[in-house]
C-alpha positions as CSV (number, residue, x, y, z in Angstrom):
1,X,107.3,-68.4,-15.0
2,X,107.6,-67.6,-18.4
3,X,106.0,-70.1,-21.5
4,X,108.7,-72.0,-22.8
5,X,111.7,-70.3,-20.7
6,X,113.9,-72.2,-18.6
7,X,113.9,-70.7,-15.0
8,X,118.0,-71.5,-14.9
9,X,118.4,-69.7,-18.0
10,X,119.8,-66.3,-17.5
11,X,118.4,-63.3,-19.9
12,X,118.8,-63.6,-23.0
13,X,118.2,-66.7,-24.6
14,X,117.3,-68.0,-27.7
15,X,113.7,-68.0,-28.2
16,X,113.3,-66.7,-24.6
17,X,109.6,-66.2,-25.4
18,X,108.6,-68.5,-27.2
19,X,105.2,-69.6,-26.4
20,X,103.1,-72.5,-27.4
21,X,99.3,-74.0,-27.5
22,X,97.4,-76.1,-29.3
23,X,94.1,-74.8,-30.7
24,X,91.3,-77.4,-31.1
25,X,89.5,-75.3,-33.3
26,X,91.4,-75.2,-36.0
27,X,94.3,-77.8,-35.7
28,X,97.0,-75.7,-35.4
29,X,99.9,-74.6,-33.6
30,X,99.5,-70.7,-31.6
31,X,103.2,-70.1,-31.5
32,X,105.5,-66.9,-30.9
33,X,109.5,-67.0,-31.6
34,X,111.3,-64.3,-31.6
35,X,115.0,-64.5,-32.7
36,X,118.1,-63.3,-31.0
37,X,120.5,-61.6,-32.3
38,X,118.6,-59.2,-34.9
39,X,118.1,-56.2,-32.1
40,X,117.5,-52.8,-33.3
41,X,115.8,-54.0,-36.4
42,X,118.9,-53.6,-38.9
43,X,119.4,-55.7,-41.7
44,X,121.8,-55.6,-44.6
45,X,119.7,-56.1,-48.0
46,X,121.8,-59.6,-48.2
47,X,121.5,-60.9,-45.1
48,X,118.1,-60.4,-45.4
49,X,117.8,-61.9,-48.2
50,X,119.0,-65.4,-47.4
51,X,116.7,-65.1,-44.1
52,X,114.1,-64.7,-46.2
53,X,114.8,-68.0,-48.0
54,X,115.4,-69.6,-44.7
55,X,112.4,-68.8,-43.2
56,X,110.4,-69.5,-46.5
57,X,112.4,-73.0,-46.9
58,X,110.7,-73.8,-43.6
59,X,107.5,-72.6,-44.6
60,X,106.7,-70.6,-41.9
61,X,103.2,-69.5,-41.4
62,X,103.6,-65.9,-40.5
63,X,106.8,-63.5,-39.1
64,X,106.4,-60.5,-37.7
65,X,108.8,-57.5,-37.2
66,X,107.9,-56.8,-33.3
67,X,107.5,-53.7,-31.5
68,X,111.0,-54.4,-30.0
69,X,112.4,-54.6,-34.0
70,X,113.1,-57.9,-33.5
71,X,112.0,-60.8,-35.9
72,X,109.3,-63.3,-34.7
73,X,108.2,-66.4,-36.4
74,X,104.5,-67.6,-35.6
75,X,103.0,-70.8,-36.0
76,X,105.8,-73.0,-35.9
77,X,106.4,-76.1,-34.3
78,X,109.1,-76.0,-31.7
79,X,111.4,-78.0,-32.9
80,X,111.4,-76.8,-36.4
81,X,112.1,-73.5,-34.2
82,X,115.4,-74.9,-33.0
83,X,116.3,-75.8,-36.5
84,X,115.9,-72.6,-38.4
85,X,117.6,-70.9,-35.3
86,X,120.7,-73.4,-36.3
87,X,121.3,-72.2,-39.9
88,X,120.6,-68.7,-39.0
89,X,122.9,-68.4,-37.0
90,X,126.0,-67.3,-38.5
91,X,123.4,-64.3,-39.6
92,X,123.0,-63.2,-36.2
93,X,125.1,-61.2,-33.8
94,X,126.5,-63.3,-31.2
95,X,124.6,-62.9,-27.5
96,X,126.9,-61.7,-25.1
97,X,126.9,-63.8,-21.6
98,X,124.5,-62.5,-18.9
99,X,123.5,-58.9,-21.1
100,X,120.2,-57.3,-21.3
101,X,117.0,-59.0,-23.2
102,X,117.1,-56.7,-26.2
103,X,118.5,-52.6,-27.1
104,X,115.8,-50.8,-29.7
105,X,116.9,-47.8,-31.4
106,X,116.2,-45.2,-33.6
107,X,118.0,-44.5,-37.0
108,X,119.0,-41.3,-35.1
109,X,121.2,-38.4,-37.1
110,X,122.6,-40.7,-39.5
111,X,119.4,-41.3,-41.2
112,X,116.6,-38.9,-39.8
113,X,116.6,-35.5,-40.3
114,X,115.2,-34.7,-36.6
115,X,118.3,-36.9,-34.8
116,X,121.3,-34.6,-33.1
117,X,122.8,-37.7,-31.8
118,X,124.3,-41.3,-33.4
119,X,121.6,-43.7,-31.4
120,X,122.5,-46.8,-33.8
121,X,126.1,-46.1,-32.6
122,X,125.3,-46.1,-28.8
123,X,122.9,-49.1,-29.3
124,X,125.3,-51.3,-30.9
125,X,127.7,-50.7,-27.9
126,X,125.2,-51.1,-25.4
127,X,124.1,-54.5,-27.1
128,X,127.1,-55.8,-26.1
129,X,127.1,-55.3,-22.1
130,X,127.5,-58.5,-20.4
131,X,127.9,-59.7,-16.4
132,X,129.9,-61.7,-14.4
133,X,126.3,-63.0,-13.4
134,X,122.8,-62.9,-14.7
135,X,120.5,-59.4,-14.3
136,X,117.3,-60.6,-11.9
137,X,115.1,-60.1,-14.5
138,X,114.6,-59.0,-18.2
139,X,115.9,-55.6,-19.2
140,X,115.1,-53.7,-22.1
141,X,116.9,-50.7,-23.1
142,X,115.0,-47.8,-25.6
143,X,117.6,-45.5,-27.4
144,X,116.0,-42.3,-29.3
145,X,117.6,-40.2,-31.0
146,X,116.2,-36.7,-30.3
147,X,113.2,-35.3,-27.9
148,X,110.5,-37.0,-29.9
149,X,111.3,-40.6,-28.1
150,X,110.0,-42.9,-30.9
151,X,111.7,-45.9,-29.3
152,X,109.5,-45.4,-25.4
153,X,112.5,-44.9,-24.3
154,X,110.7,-43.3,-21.7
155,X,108.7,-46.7,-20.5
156,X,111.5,-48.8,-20.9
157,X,114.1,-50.3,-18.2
158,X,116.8,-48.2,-19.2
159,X,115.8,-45.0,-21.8
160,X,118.5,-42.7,-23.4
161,X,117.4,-39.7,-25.2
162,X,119.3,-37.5,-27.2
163,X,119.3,-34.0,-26.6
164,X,121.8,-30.7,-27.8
165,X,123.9,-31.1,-24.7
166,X,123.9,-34.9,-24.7
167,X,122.4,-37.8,-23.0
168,X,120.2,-38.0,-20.8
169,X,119.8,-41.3,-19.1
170,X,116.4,-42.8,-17.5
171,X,115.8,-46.0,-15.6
172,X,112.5,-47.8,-14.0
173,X,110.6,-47.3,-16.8
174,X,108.1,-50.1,-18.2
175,X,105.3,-50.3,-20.5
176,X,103.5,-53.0,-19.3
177,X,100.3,-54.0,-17.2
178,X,101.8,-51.6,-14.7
179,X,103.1,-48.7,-16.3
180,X,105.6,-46.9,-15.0
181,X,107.7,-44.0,-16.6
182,X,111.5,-43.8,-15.6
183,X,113.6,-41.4,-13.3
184,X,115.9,-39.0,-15.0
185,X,119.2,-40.7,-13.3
186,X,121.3,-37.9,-15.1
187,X,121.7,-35.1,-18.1
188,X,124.2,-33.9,-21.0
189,X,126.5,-37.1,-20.7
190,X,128.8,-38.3,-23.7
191,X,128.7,-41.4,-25.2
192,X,131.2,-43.4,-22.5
193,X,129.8,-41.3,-19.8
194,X,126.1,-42.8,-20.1
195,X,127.6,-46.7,-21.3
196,X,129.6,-46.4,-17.9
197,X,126.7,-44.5,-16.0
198,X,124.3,-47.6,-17.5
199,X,126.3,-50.4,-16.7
200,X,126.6,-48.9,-12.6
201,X,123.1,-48.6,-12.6
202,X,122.3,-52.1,-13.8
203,X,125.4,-53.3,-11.4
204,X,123.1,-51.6,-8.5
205,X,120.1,-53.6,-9.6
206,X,121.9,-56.8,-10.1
207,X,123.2,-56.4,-6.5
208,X,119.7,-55.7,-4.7
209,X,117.3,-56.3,-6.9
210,X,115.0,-59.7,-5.8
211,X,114.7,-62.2,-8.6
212,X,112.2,-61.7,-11.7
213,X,111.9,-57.8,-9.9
214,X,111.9,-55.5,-12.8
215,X,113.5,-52.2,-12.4
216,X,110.1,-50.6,-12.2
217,X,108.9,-52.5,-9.1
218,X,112.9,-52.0,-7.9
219,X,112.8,-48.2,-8.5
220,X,109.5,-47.8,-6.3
221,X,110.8,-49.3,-3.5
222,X,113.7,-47.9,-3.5
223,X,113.6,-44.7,-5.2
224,X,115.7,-42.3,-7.1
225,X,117.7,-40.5,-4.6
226,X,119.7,-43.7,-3.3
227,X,120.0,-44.8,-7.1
228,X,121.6,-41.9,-7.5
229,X,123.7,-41.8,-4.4
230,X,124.8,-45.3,-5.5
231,X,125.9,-44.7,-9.3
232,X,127.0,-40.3,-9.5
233,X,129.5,-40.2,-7.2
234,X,132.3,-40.4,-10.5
235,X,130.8,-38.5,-12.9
C-alpha cells in the first residue's frame, strides 16, 4: 500500500503520494506532496505567480519541480496540505474521472529546435483520458518530441516518440526498481491514430490486468504479440 493513499481511491488523486514521518532528530515533519493538476510542467508567468504567494503565504519549507514536472511541496503538515490544495485550485486543471497518474512532455517543435512533432499538443489531449472504471494501477505516460526521448518515454507505462513519419507508440515500460523498457506496439501513427491506439491499449490492461499490476509486470506475462492482436486490428 501506498503512504497516505487510500486503497479505494482510484488513480489520480490529490496528493496521491503524499508521504509522512516524524523525525526525532530534528523535530520536524519528512513530508512529500505533489499537486494535481500542474502535469507537463507548464505554467503561465501569472498563474505562477499567485502560486507562488500561495505557497509562500503558507510558508512552506521547500517545493520541488519533480522529475514528472509536477510541483511538490515538502515539509508540510498534512492538513495545511489540504488547505493550500483548496485555494489552488481554481489554478489547476481539473482531474478527469478514472485517467492516468500524470502525462510529461517535452516542449516539442513549438519551442525546441530538434522537435518534428507538437508533444505539448498530444499531451494536453492525452491528460484528459478518463474510464468508465479505475486503471489497476498507476500509469504514467512520457511524450517526446523527437528521437532524443528527454521525457523516458522509453521507461514509462505508455511512451510516444516523435519521429518524420509520425508516432510511434510504446507500452510496459518503467523506470523503477525493476526496470523495464517498453514494446514498440506500433509506428508512423497521427495524432488520433496513437490517442485511439493508447486508449485500446490501456482498455486491454484495465480488462486483464490484476490489481496494483503495472504494465511492466502485465506486459511480461503476457507479451507483445497478444497486445497487439488485441488493440491493431482497426488501424
Amino acid at each position: 500500500m501506498t503512504p497516505g493513499r487510500d486503497e479505494a481511491t482510484p488513480y489520480p488523486a490529490p496528493f496521491l503520494f503524499t508521504h509522512s514521518h516524524q523525525t526525532c532528530m530534528n523535530d520536524h515533519q519528512k513530508t512529500f506532496g505533489v499537486v494535481p493538476g500542474l502535469n507537463m510542467g507548464l505554467f503561465a508567468p501569472d498563474d505562477l505567480k499567485r502560486i507562488i504567494d500561495i505557497i509562500n503565504r503558507y510558508e512552506v519549507p521547500m517545493t520541488k519541480i519533480t522529475s514528472a514536472q509536477r510541483l511538490a511541496l515538502l515539509g508540510m503538515d498534512t492538513n495545511e496540505q489540504k488547505q493550500l490544495l483548496t485555494e489552488l485550485t481554481p489554478l489547476l486543471r481539473p482531474q478527469p474521472d478514472n485517467g492516468v497518474n500524470y502525462v510529461q512532455a517535452c516542449p516539442g517543435n513549438q519551442w525546441c529546435k530538434y522537435g518534428v512533432s507538437d508533444s505539448l499538443k498530444l499531451g494536453a489531449e492525452l491528460e484528459k483520458l478518463s474510464f468508465d472504471e479505475p486503471l489497476p494501477a498507476k500509469v504514467k505516460i512520457g511524450v517526446a518530441g523527437c528521437r532524443m526521448c528527454c521525457t523516458e518515454a522509453r521507461v514509462r507505462d505508455i511512451g510516444v516518440i516523435a519521429g518524420k513519419k509520425g508516432w510511434t507508440l510504446i507500452f510496459g515500460g518503467n523506470g523503477g526498481n525493476n526496470a523495464r523498457i517498453g514494446d514498440v506496439v506500433a509506428e508512423g501513427l497521427t495524432d488520433e491514430q496513437v490517442i485511439s491506439l493508447i486508449r485500446k491499449c490501456l482498455d486491454y490492461y484495465r480488462h486483464n490486468a490484476r490489481r496494483t499490476m503495472r504494465t511492466a509486470r502485465f506486459m511480461e506475462i503476457n507479451g507483445i504479440e497478444k497486445l497487439k492482436q488485441a488493440v491493431l486490428d482497426s488501424i
